[in-house]
N, C-alpha and C positions, 0 to 999 in steps of 0.2 A: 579563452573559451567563454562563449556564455552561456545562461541556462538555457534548458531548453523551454522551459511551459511561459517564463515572464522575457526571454530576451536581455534580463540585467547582465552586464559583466564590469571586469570580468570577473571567472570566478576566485575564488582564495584557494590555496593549496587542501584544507581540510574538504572543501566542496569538491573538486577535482578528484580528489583519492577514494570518496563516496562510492561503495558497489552495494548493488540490491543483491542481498543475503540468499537468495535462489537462485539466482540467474549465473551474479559475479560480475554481470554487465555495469560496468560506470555508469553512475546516474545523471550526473549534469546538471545539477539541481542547485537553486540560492537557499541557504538557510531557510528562509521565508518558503518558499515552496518546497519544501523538503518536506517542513512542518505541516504544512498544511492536507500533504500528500498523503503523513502519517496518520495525520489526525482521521482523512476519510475513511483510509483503510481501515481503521480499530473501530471507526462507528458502523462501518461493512460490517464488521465481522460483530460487534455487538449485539445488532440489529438481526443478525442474523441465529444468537439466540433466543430468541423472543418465534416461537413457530406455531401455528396452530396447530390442533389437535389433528387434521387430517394431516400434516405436514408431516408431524409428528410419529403417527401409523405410518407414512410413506417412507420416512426414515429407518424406523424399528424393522419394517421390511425388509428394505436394502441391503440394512446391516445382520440380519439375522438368516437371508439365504442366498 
């Protein structure tokens, strides 16, 4: 099998066996783009504490009724 985002293969047994922690779904993924995939997601989710102050009220809202 190869990956799916770069086409390298095949893959190695430890890529192969790879499932996304929510899903369970096999990922398919090289090292290399595994990596890279993680790295976006955590700067998502970083990025995503950093909110303004109206974002901030909209949130407080949300969460409070």
């Amino acid at each position: 099998m190869r990956c799916r985002a770069c086409n390298s293969g095949p893959l190695g047994e430890i890529e192969l066996a790879r499932k996304d922690h929510k899903s369970g779904e096999f990922l398919d993924l090289c090292n290399t783009c595994y990596t890279v995939s993680n790295r976006a997601i955590i700067a998502q989710q970083y990025e995503s504490l950093y909110l303004d102050d109206s974002q901030l009220d909209e949130l407080e809202f949300e969460l409070f009724n």
